[in-house]
N, C-alpha and C positions, 0 to 999 in steps of 0.2 A: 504494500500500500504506500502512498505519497507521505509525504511527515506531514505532522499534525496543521500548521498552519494552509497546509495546501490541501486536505483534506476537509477543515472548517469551512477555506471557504468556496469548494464543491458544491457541498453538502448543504449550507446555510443561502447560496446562491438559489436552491432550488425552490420553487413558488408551491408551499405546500399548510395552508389555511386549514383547521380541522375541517374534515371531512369531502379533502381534494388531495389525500396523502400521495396518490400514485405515482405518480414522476421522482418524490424521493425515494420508494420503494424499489424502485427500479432499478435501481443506484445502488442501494445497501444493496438490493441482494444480488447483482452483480460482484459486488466485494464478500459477501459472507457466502456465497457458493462454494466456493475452493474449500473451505472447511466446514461444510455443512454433510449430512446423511442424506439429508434433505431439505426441500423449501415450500414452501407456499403459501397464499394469501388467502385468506378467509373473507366470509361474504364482508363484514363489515371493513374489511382492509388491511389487517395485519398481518404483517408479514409475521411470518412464523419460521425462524430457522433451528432446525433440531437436529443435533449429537447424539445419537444411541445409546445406552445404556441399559445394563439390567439391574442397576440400582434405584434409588432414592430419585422422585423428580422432582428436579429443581426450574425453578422458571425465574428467568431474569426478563425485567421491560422499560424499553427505555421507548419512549412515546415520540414520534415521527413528525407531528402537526403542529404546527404555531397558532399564534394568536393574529390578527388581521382585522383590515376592516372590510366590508361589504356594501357594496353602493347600494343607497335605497332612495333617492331623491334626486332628479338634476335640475338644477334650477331655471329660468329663463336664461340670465347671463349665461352659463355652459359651466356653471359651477357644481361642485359633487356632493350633496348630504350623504353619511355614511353613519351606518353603525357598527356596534363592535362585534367582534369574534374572539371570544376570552377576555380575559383581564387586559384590556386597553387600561391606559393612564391615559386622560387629555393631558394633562399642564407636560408629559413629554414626549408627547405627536406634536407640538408647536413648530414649525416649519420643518418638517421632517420631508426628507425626500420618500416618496412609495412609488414603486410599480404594481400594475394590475395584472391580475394572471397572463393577460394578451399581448402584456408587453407594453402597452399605454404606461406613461412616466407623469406624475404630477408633485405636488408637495402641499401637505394639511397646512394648511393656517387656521383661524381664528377671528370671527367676526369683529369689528373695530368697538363695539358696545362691551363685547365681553367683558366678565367682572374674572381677573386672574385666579383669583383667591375662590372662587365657586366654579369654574370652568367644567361645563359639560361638555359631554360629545357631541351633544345638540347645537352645541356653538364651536362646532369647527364645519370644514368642510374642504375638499380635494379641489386645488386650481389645476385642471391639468392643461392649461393653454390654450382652452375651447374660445371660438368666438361667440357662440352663443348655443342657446340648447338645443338647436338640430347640432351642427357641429357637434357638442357635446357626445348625444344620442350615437353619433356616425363612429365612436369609438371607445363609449362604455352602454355597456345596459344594464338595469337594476338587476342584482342580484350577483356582480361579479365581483373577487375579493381582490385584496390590494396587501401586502405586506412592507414595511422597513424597505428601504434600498441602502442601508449604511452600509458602508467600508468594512472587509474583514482586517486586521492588522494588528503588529505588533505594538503595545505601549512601554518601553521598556523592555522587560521579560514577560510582562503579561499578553494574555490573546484576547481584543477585543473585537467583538463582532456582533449583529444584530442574530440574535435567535439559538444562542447557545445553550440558552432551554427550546427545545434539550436533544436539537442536532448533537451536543457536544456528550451527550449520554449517549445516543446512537454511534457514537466514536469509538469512544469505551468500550460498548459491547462488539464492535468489529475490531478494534485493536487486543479486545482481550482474548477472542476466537481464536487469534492467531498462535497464542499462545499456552491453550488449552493442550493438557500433556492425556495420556493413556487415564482413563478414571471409568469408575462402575457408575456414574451417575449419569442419568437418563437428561441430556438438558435441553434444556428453549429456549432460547433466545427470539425475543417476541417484542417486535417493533411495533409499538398501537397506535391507533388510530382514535383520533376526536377526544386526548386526555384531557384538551384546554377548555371543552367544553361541558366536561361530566366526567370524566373519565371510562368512556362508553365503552373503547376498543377491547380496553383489563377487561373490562364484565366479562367479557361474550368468549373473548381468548381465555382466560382462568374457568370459564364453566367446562370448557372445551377439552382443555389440557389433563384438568385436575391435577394439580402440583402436588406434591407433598411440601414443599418450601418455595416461598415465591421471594425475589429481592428485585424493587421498582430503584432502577437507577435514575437519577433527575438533579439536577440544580436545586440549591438550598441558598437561602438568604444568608446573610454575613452580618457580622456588630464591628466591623473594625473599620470604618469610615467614621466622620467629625458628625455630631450630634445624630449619635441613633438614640431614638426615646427608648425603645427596650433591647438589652443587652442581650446578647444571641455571641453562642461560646466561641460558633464556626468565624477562623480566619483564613484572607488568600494566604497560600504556602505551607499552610500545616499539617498538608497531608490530606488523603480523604476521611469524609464525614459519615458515619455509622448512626442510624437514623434512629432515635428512641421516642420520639414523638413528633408529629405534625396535626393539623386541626384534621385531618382526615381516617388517620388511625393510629392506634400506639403499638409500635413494634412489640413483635412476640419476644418474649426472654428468650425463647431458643434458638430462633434466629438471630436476634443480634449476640447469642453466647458462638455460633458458628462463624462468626463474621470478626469480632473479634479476636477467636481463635486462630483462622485465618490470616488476619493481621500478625500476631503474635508470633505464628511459626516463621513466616516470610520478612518479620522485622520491616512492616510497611507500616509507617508513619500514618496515624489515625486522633481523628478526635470524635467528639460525638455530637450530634445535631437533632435540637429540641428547638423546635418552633411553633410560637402561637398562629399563624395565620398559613395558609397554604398548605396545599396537598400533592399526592403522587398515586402513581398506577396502583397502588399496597392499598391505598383506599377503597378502590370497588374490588380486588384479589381479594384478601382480607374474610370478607365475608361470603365468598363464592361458595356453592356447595353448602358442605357442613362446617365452611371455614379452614384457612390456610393459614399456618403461620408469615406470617411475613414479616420483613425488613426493609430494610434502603440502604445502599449507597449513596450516598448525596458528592455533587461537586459544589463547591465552595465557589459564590457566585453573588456580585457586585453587579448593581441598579438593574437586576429581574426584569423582565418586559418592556424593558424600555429598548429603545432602538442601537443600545451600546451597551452589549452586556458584556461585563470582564471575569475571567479567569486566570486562573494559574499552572503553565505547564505541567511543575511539579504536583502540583494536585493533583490533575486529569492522568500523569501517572500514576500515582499512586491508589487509582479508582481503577484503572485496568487492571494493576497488581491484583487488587484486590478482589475485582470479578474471579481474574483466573483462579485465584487460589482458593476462593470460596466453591468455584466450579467443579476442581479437582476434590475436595475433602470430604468426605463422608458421613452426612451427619451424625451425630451422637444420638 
């Protein structure tokens, strides 16, 4: 495979809005073929690559779809009303470059009345250079999505790039395949579909699979920028983050005792990540069936959904470490 920053931004380059995942699909599984038993995509869109085994199943998932906006309004002038698709932030869509799936290029701004401090979505909207609303019409129609066009790029040592939640988890689990040795464990690697919206794609792939251990790999929020109001343990560079709670579910003891352990044989630098707001694919897994244990991986990850989200190398190693070796071991 290409090194990581030529790989982010492949991957992050691809226009894929929950519930339009295919064109990145196409791409992982191009790259996870070479070490798969097998592959395929299920009605609702997940890719599903699977390792054989006659042990313990394990299921890893790192979710495919972004968040975006969706045109639902064009106005006279040949201006774009739009709403969201996941967790939009207005106040940082404010002059943001986006393309629309078609390849149309515009940039969100902001009505001139808007109140900063209360900014809705309702008060923004896509200029994408129309003369007026035919024009307009001649190259978006309601109902088409638009994503971030930032820069992927180095800041320092860190990698910034728009959509690292959680292209940069689909990394992980194709950098960690690579390095998956001889093991009795049955595994999946399960790329899902529509997590930004509900976390739809887990449901229906966890009914399907039945795991015996599932671990949703994803981006986690961070305390170590100037005034966070609630302190969060996870920092860039400290290694990967082992999931103990998110508002979506609370990790199983035995999974994070396996995840841990994991860490501990391999000497991969770990800390652990407990956060009040946000979720992950372990959310809808979790309770699948009669219930899975589950966990997380988390990567340690600066300003979340916004159009410039930063990581850390060393992190993002230390998260593949950690797949593979959690891959490889046996539960207890």
């Amino acid at each position: 495979m290409t090194d990581l920053l030529e790989l982010t931004r492949k991957l992050t380059a691809i226009r894929a809005v929950s519930g339009n995942e295919g064109a990145v699909a196409e791409e992982i599984l191009k790259l996870a073929a070479p070490y798969a038993d097998e592959c395929y995509t299920d009605i609702l869109g997940n890719l599903v690559v699977h390792r054989r085994g006659e042990g313990k199943k394990l299921l890893f998932a790192a979710h495919m779809d972004s968040i975006g906006l969706i045109a639902t309004y064009i106005e006279k002038e040949g201006f774009v009303r739009f709403g969201k698709v996941g967790g939009i932030f207005p106040a940082e869509t404010i002059n943001t470059p986006v393309v629309f799936q078609n390849g149309v290029r515009g940039v969100v701004c902001k009505e001139e009345k808007a109140d900063l401090q209360k900014l809705a979505v309702e008060d923004l909207f896509v200029d994408i250079g129309a003369k007026d609303e035919e024009d307009a019409r001649g190259k978006i129609r309601v109902g088409d999505t638009a994503v971030f066009a930032s820069e992927t790029y180095l800041a320092g040592d860190r990698l910034v790039s728009p959509y690292l939640d959680d292209r940069i988890g689909c990394i992980v689990l194709l950098l960690a395949l690579e390095r998956i040795g001889k093991t009795q464990n049955d595994l999946y690697f399960v790329f899902t579909s529509q997590e930004e919206v509900g976390l739809r794609g887990a449901k229906t792939a966890a009914f399907a699979i039945d795991p015996d251990y599932a671990f949703a790999v994803d981006v986690t929020d961070i305390g170590d920028v100037p005034g966070v109001k609630v302190k969060n343990h996870c920092s860039l560079g400290k290694g990967a983050a082992i999931k103990i709670m998110d508002s979506s579910f609370i990790a199983h003891p035995k999974a994070v005792e396996l995840l841990e352990r994991a860490a501990g044989a391999q000497e991969i630098p770990v800390q652990r990540d407990v956060i009040q707001a946000g979720g992950t694919d372990s959310g809808a897994i979790h309770v699948s069936r009669e219930g899975v244990p589950c966990g997380g991986i988390s990567i340690p990850t600066r300003y979340i959904h916004s159009p410039n989200e930063m990581a850390d190398p060393g992190d993002i190693e230390a998260c593949v470490r950690l797949v593979a070796a959690a891959a490889m071991l046996e539960p207890q």
